[in-house]
C-alpha positions in Angstrom: -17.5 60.8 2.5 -21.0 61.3 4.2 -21.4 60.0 7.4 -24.5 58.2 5.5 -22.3 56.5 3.5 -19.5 55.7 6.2 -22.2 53.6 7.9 -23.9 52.0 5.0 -19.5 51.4 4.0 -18.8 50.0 7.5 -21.9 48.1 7.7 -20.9 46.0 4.3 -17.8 45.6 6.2 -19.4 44.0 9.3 -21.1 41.5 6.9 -17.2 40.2 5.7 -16.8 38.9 9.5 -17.5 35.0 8.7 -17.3 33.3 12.0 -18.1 29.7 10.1 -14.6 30.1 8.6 -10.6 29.2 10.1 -9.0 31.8 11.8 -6.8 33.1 8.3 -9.0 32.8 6.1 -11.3 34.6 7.6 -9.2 37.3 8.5 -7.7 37.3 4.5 -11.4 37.7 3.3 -11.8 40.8 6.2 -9.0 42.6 5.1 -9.2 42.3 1.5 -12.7 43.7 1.5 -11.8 46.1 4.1 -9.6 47.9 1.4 -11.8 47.6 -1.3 -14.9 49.5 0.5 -12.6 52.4 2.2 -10.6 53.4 -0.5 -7.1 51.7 1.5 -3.6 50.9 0.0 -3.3 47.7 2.6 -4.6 46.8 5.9 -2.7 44.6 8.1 -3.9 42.2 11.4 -0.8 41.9 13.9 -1.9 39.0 16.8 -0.8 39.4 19.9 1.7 37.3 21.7 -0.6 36.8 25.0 -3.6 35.7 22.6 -1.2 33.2 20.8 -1.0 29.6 21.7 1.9 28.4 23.4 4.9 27.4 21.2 3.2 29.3 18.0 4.2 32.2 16.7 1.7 35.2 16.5 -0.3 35.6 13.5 0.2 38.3 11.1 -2.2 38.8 7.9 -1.3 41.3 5.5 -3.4 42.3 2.4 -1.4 42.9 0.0 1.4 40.5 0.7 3.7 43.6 0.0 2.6 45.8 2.3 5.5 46.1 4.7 7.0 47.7 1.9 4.5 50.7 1.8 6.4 53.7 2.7 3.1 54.9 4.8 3.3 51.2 6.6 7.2 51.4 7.2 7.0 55.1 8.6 4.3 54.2 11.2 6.3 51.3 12.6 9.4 53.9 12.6 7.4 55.9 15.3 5.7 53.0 17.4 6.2 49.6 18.4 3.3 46.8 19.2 3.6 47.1 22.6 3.5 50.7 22.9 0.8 51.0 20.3 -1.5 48.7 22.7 -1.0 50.8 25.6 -1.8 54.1 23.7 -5.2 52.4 22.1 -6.1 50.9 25.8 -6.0 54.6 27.1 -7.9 55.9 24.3 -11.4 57.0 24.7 -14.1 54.6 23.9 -11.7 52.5 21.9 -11.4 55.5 19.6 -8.2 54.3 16.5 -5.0 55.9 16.3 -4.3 58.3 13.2 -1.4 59.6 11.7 -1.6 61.8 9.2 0.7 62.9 6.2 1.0 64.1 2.9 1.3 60.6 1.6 -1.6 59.7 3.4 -2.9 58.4 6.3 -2.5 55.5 8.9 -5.3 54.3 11.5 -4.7 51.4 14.1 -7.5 50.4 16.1 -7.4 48.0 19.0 -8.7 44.1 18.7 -9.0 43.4 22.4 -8.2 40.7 23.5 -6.6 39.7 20.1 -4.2 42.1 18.8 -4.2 45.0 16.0 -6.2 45.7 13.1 -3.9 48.6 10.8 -5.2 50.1 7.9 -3.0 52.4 5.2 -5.1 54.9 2.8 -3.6 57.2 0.4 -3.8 60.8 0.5 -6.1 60.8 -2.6 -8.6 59.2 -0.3 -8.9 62.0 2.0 -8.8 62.1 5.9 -11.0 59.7 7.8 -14.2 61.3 9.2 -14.7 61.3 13.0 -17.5 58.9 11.7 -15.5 56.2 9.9 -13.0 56.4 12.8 -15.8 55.6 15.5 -17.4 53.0 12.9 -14.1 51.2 12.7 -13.7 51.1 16.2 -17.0 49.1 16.6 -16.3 47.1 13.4 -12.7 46.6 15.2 -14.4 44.8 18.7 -16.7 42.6 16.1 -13.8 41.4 14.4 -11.5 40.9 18.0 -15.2 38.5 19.0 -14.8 36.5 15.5 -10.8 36.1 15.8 -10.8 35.0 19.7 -14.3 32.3 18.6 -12.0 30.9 15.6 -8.8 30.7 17.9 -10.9 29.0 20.3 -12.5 26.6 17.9 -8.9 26.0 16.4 -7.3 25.2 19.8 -10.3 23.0 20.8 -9.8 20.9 16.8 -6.0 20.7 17.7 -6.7 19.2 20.7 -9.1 16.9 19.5 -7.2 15.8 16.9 -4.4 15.4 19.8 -6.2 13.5 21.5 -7.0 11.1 18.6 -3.5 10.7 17.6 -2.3 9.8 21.2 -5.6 7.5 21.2 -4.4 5.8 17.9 -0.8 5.5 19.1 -1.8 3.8 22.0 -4.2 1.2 19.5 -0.8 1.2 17.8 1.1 -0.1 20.8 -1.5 -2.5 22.2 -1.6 -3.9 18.4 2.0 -4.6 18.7 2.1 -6.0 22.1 -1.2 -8.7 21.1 0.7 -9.1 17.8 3.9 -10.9 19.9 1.9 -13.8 21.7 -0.2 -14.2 18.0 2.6 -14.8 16.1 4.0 -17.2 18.2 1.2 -19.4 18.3 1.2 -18.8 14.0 4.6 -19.7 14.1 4.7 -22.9 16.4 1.6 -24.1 14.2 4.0 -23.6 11.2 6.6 -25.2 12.7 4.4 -28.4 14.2 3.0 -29.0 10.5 6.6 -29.9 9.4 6.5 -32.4 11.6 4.9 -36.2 11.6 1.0 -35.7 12.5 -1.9 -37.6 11.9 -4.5 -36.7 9.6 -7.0 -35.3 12.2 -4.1 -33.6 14.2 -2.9 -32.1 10.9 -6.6 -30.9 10.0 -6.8 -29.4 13.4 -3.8 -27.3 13.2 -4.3 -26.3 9.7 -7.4 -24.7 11.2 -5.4 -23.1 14.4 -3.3 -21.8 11.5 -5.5 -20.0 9.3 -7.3 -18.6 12.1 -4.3 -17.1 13.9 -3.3 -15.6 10.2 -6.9 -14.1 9.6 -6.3 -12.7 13.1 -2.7 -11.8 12.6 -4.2 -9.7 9.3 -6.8 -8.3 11.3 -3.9 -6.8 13.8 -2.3 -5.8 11.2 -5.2 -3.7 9.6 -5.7 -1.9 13.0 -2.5 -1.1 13.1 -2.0 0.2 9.3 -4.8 2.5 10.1 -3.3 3.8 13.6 0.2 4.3 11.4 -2.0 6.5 8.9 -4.0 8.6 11.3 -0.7 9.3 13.4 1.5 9.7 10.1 3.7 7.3 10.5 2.8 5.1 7.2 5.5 5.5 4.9 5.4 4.7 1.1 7.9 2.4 -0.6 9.9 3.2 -4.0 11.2 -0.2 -4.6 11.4 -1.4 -9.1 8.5 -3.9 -9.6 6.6 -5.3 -12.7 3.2 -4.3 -12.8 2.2 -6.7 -15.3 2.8 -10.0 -13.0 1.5 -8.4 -9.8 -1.4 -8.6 -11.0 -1.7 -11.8 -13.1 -0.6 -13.1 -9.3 -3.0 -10.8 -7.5 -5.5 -12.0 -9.9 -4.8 -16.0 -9.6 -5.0 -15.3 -5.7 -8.2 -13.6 -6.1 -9.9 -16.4 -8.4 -8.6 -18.7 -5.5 -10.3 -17.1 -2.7 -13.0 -16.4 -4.5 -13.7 -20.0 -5.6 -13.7 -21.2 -2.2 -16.4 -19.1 -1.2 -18.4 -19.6 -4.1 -17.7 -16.4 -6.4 -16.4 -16.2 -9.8 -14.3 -13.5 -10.9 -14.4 -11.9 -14.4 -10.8 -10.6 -15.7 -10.2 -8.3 -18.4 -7.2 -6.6 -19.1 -7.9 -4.4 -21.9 -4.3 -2.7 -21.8 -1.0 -4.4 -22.0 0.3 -3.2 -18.6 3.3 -1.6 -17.3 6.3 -4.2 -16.6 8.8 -1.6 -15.8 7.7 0.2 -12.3 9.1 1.9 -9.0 6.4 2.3 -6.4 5.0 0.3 -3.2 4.2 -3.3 -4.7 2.6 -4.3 -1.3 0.9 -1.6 -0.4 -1.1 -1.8 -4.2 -1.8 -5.1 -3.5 -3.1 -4.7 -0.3 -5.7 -2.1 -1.8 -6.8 -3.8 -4.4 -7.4 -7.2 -1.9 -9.1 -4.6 -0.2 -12.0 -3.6 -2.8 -12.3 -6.5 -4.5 -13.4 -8.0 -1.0 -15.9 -5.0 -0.3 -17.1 -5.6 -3.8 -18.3 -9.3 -2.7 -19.7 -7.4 -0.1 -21.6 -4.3 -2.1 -21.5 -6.3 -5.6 -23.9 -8.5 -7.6 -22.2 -11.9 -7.5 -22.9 -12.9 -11.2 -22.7 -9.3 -12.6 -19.0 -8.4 -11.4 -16.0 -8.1 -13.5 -12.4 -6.3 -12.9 -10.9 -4.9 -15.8 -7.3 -3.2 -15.6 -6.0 -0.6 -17.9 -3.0 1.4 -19.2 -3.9 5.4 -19.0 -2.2 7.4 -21.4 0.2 10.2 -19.3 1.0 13.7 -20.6 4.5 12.8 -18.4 6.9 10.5 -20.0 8.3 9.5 -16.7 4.8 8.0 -15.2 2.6 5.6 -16.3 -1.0 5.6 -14.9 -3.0 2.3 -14.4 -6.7 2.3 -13.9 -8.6 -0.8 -12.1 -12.8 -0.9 -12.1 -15.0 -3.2 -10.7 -18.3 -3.5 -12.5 -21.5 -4.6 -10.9 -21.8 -2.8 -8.0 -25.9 -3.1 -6.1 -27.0 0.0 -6.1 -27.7 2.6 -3.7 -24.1 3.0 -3.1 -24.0 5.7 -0.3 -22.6 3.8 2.3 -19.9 3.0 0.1 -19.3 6.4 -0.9 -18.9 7.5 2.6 -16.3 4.7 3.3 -14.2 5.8 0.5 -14.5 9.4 0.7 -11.1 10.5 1.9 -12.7 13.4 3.9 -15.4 11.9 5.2 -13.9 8.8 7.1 -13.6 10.4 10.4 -17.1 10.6 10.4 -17.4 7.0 9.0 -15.2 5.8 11.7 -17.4 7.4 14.3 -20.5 6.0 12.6 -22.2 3.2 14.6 -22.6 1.2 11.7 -18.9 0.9 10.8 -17.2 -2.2 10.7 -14.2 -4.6 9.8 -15.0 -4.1 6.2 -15.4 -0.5 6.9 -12.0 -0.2 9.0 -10.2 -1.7 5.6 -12.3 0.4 3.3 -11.7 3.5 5.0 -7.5 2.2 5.5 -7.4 1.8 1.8 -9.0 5.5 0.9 -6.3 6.5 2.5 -3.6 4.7 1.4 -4.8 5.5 -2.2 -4.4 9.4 -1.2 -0.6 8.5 0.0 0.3 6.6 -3.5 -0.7 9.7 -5.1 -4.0 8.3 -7.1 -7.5 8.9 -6.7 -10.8 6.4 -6.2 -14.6 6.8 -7.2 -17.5 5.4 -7.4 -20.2 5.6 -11.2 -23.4 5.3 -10.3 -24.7 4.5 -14.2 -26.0 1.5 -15.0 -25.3 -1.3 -12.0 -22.6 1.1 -10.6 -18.8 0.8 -10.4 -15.6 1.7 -8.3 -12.6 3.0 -10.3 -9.0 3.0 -9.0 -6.3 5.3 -10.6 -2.2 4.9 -9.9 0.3 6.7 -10.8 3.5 4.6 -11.0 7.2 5.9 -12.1 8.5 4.3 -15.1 11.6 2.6 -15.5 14.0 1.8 -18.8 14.3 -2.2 -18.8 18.0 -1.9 -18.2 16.8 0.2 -14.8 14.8 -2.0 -13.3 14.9 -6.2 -12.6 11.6 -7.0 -11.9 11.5 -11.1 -11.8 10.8 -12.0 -15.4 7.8 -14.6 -16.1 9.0 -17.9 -18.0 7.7 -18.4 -22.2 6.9 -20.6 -24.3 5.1 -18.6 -27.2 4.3 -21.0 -30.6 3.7 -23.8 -27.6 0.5 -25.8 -27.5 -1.5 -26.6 -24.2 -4.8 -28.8 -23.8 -6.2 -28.2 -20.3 -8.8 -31.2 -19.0 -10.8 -29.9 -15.6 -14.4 -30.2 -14.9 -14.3 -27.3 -12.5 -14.5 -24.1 -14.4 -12.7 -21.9 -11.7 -10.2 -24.6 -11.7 -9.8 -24.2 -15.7 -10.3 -20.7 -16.3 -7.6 -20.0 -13.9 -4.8 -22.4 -15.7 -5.8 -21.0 -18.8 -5.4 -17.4 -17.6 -1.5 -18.4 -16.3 -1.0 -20.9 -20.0 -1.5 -18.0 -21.8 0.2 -15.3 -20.4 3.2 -17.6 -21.0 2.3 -17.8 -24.4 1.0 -21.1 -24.9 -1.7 -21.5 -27.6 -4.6 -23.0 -25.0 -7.9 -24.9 -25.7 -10.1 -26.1 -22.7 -11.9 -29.3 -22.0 -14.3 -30.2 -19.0 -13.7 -34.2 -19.6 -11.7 -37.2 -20.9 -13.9 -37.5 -23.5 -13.4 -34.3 -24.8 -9.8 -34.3 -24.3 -9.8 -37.5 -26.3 -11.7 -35.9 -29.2 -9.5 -32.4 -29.3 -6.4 -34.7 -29.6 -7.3 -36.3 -32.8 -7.6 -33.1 -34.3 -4.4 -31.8 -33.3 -1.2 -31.8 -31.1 -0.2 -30.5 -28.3 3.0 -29.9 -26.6 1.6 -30.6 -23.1 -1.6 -31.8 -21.6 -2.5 -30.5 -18.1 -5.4 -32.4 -16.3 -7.5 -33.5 -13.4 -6.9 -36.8 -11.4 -10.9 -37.0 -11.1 -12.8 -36.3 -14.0 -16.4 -37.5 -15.5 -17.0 -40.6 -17.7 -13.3 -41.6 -16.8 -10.5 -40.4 -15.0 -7.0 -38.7 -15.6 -4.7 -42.1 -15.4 -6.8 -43.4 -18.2 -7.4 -40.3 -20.0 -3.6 -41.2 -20.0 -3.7 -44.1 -20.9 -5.3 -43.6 -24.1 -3.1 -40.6 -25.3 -0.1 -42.3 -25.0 -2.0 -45.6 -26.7 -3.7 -43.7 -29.3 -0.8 -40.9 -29.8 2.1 -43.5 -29.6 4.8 -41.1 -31.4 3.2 -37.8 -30.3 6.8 -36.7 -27.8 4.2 -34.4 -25.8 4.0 -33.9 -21.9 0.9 -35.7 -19.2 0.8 -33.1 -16.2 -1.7 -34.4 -13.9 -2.8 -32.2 -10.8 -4.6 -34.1 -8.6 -7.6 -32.6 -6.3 -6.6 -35.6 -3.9 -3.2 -37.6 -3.4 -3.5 -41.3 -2.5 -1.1 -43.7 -1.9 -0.2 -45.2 -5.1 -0.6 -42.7 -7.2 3.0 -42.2 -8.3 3.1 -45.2 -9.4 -0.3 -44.9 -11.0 1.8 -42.0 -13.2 4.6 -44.0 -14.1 2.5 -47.4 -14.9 0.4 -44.7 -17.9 3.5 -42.3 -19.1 2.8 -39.3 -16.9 5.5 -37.0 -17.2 4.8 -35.0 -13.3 2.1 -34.9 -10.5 1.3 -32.4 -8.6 -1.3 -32.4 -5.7 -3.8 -29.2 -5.5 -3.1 -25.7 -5.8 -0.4 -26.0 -7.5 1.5 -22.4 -7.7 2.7 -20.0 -10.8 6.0 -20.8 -9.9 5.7 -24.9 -9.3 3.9 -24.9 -12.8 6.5 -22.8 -14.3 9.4 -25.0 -12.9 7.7 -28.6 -14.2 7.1 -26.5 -17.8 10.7 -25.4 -18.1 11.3 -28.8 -17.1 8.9 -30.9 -19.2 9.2 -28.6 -22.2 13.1 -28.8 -22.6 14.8 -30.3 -25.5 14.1 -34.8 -25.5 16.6 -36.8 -26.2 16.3 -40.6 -26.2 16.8 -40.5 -22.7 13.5 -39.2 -22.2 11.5 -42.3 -21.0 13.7 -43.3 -18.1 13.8 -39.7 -16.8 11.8 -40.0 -12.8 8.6 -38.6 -12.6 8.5 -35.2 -11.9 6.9 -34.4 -8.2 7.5 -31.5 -6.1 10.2 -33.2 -4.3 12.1 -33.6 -7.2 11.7 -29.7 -7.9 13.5 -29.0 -4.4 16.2 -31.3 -5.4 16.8 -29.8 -8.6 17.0 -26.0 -7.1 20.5 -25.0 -6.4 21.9 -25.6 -3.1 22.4 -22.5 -1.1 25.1 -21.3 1.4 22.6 -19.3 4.1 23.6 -17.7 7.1 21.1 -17.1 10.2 21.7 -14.8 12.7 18.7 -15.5 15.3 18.5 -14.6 18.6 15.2 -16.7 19.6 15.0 -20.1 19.4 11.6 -20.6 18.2 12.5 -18.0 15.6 15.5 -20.5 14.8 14.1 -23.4 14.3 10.9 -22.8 11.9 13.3 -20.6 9.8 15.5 -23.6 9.5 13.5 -25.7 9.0 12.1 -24.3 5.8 15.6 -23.6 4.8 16.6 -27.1 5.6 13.1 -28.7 3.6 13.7 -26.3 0.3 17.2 -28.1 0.3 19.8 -25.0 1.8 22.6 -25.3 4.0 21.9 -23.6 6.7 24.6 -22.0 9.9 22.9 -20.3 12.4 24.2 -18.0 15.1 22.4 -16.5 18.2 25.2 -13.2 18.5 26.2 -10.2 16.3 29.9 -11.2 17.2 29.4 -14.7 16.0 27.6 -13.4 12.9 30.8 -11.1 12.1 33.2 -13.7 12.6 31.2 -16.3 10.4 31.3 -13.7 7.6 34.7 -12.9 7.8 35.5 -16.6 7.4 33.1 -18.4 5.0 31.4 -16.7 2.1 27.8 -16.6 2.4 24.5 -16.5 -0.4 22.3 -14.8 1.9 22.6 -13.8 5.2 19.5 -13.4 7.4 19.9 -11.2 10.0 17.5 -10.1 13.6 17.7 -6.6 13.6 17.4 -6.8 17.7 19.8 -9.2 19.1 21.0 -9.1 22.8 24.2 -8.3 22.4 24.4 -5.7 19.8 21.6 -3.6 17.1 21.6 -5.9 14.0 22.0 -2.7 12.1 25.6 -2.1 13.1 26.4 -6.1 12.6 25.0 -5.3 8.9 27.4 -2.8 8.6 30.3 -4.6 9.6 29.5 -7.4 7.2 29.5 -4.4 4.6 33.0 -3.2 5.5 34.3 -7.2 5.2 33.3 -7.6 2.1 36.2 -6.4 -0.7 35.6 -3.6 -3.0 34.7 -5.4 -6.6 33.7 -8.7 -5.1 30.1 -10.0 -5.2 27.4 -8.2 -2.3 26.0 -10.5 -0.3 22.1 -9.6 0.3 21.4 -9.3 3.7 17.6 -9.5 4.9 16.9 -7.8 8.4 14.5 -10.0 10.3 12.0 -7.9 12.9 8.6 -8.4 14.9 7.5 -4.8 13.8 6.2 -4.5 10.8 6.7 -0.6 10.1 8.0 1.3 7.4 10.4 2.7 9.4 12.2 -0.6 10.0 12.1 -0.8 6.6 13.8 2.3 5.8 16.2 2.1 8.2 17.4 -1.3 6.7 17.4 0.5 3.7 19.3 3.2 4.9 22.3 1.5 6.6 23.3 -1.4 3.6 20.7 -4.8 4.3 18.5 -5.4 1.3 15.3 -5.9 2.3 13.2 -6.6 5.4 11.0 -9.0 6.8 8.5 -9.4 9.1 8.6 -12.4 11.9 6.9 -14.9 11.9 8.1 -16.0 8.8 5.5 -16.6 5.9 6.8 -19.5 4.2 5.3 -18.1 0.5 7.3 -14.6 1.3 10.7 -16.1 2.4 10.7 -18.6 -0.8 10.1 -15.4 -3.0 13.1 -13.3 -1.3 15.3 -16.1 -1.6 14.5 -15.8 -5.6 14.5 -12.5 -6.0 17.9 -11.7 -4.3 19.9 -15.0 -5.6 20.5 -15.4 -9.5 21.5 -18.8 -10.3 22.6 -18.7 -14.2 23.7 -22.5 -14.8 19.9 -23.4 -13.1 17.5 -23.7 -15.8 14.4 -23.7 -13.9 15.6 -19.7 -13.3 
């Protein structure tokens, strides 16, 4: 080798310092060319301890991986250690390397100072380094030590940044949990104060103290599921769940919500989708609330639609689901940046971000930690695509709540609000009924001539006349017709039950009336008639509670305000309800009297819940029914989850108690098989 070419060799090398990379990778890219251009076997960086951060161990890049087993490498170590080998190189003479020489070949160590060691391993068939090549390396050597000591610098500066931003976001987290106390109290004592006697305006008033402290409440909430990503404390559920009606409820939610502020929402399901699951029900519903709320934000209001889909999976045991909304405006950057997994630091930092921003950038990341993926189509009006992965279950895995049928059955929906309409008809015929729509009486009228129906489902208020004599006249003009008159009324009045019985309504229900009420007064309405039939009460949602089985539930509550809106709703939905304010009370009830449910505050003062939960377990005989016990808790993490998980309870929820999510944990964990309506 010409001392020409050691330089014009050493200079390329010099070019393969990349300061604008991370420390390794840099330092892998270095040594890999470094053996290419001089001819090496392997070539090795050794950090030194006093360089190294505290509580990390010192860095060691090797090209090739197997490099300590090089004879040449293993026979150099035999003779020096890297202590002594950073004295010798101190003492030598302008930073000159270190060779030894063999007939296998050759080894040269040259000093990084300040950083460590840079070793390199040629061959004999290379030939002995030129005095040239050794003084080159020694000044490509102190290059290299400048580059590693910048990107350790840099590295230690990100860590601490990013420190610093965790500890910041743990304190949001704490704050969030101490404003979320005093917040759900006020939610709770409005909940509990609406059960009571109130006049109209006092109701009004509270209605409005309660849906603002919930919108607040959510907006705590949302800080906090961001602080619990950014300092890795979110955890993912795995808990068996039916696709399918998530989102016909997600959906019928969503049409709700967006009637009221004056949207439409266009559904298409173009797949029949997944009713056999295992994944984080709450945590898909919370990101798909998410973007369908950004796209009244970003979207055209009379150009969006949501379509879901089944994706077909090279792997039997997942299915993937794919949700788009369509009709995005269009530039779209800002929305891009928002979801961009790796970009929403910068978002967050970005003096434009916002609420909707906060929850954009919360569900990006959420999507990464349920394993899909989300983008954004510019083409045509632009869309935003959601992909899911969920792990499928055999039908005798899983027991997902199954949706009520009626297939072959005949519905005739009367509304003159087209939200209202579309929305029933959605719900009739995903229970199979055969539906056709009308916007008034008239219309009714003329569709029942035509043909029957099993049960007609209409307004209280309607145009050219209203539901009790749209009523009327199909029980006049249809005298043998044995079908069902549902009325939902926009408005109760005083009067009105009456009203039903006077024309032959079958039920009544006021406005919005739920899946599950509708279902119920169906299962009800639609069973087999016997001659019976016309002295059978009208059907109300006070009958409903009355006709849902009686349950034995136990209450283990340490606060009193806690107590008494939780019985209440207990007492209201028709349950017999003990409650206890100890873990020793609560053992000794369950030892006694045999239980449905047990509801159980994971922090009571004399004792953890937890180990209450346990000794309930250790009561109960082997063989004998389990008794589903719910842990009750003010924090809303996935760790309290898990932990109830962990040690026997069944589920957890979060105090206050939502009324709509205590109802549906009381269905899901108690099966009543002599109850019809279940």
């Amino acid at each position: 080798m010409t001392p020409s070419n050691a330089y014009e060799l050493l200079g390329e090398l010099s070019r393969a310092i990349d300061d604008s990379l991370e420390l390794e990778p840099m330092l892998q890219r270095f040594l890999a060319e470094m053996v290419r251009l001089l001819d090496a076997s392997g070539a090795a960086v050794l950090e030194s301890p006093v360089s190294t951060p505290p509580e990390q161990p010192p860095l060691v890049c090797l090209h090739p991986e197997a490099l300590p087993r090089n004879p040449l490498y293993g026979a150099f170590w035999d003779d020096w250690s890297p202590s002594s080998l950073e004295t010798a190189l101190a003492e030598r003479p302008l930073g000159l390397p270190i060779l030894n020489a063999g007939e296998m070949g050759h080894v040269l160590a040259a000093r990084l100072p300040g950083f460590g060691l840079l070793i390199l391993v040629r061959p004999a068939t290379a030939g002995e380094p030129t005095s040239d090549l050794q003084q080159g390396l020694a000044l490509v050597a102190m290059m290299l030590a400048q580059a590693a000591r910048g990107a350790r610098r840099r590295t230690e500066l990100k860590h601490g940044i990013e420190s610093a931003y965790r500890a910041r976001n743990q304190r949001l987290a704490d704050i969030g949990h101490e404003i979320r106390v005093p917040v759900k109290d006020i939610l709770e004592l409005s909940e509990l104060t609406l059960h009571t006697s109130l006049e109209q305006t006092q109701r009004h008033y509270l209605d409005l103290i309660r849906s603002a402290t919930a919108r607040l409440l959510g907006q705590i909430d949302e800080l906090l599921d961001f602080a619990r990503i950014e300092t890795g404390q979110m955890t993912i559920e795995q808990i068996p769940f039916n696709p399918s009606v998530l989102v016909a409820d997600l959906i019928d939610a969503l049409t709700t919500n967006a009637g009221r502020q004056g949207h439409e929402i266009h559904y298409e399901r173009l797949d029949a989708l997944p009713t056999h699951s295992q994944g984080d029900p709450g945590r898909i519903r919370q990101v798909l609330t998410t973007l369908w709320n950004a796209a009244l934000v970003f979207g055209q209001d009379d150009k969006l639609r949501v379509q879901a889909r089944r994706l077909t999976s090279e792997d039997p045991s997942l299915d993937w689901i794919q949700f788009s909304i369509l009709g995005f405006r269009r530039p779209l950057t800002e929305l891009q940046r928002l979801i961009d997994p790796a970009a929403t630091t910068e978002a967050v930092q970005a003096p434009a971000f916002s609420h909707s921003g906060l929850r954009l950038t919360t569900c990006a990341r959420l999507v990464e930690r349920l394993g899909g993926r989300m983008w954004i189509e510019t083409q045509d009006s632009g869309s935003l695509h959601l992909m899911l992965p969920l792990i499928r279950l055999d039908s005798s895995e899983a027991a997902p709540r199954p949706l009520a049928s009626w297939p072959g059955r005949r519905a005739l929906l009367v509304d003159d609000q087209t939200i209202a309409r579309r929305t029933l008809a959605y719900w009739f015929k995903h229970w199979g009924f055969e539906v056709q729509e009308a916007s008034t009486g008239r219309q009714a009228l003329d569709l029942a001539q035509g043909q029957g129906f099993d049960v007609y489902v209409f307004d209280s208020t309607l145009p050219e006349f209203d539901g009790f004599e749209l009523a009327a006249r199909l029980r006049a003009e249809r005298p043998t017709e044995r079908s069902a008159l549902l009325m939902l009324a926009s408005i109760g009045q005083r009067g009105d039950a009456q009203r039903c019985r006077e024309v032959g309504i079958d039920a009544f229900l006021t406005k919005p009336a739920s899946p599950r009420e509708l279902r119920e007064l169906l299962t009800r309405l639609l069973m087999p008639l016997d001659a019976s039939r016309q002295a059978r009460p009208l059907l109300t949602r006070h009958t409903l509670v009355e006709y849902r089985q009686r349950l034995r539930i136990l209450l283990v509550e340490s606060g009193l305000l806690h107590q008494k809106l939780a019985s209440t709703l207990l007492q209201e939905w028709g349950h017999e309800t003990l409650i206890v304010n100890s873990g020793g009370l609560a053992i000794e009830q369950f030892r006694s009297e045999a239980y449905d449910l047990v509801f159980l505050d994971l922090y009571l003062p004399d004792v953890d819940g937890i180990e209450v939960a346990r000794a309930m377990r250790r009561l109960e005989e082997p063989g004998a029914r389990r008794t589903p016990i719910i842990g009750l808790s003010t924090l809303g993490l996935d760790s309290e989850r898990e932990r109830c998980l962990e040690f026997g309870l069944d589920a957890h929820i979060v105090k206050p108690l939502n009324p709509t999510i205590l109802e549906e944990l009381i269905q899901r964990f108690v099966r009543h098989g002599d109850d019809p309506l279940e």
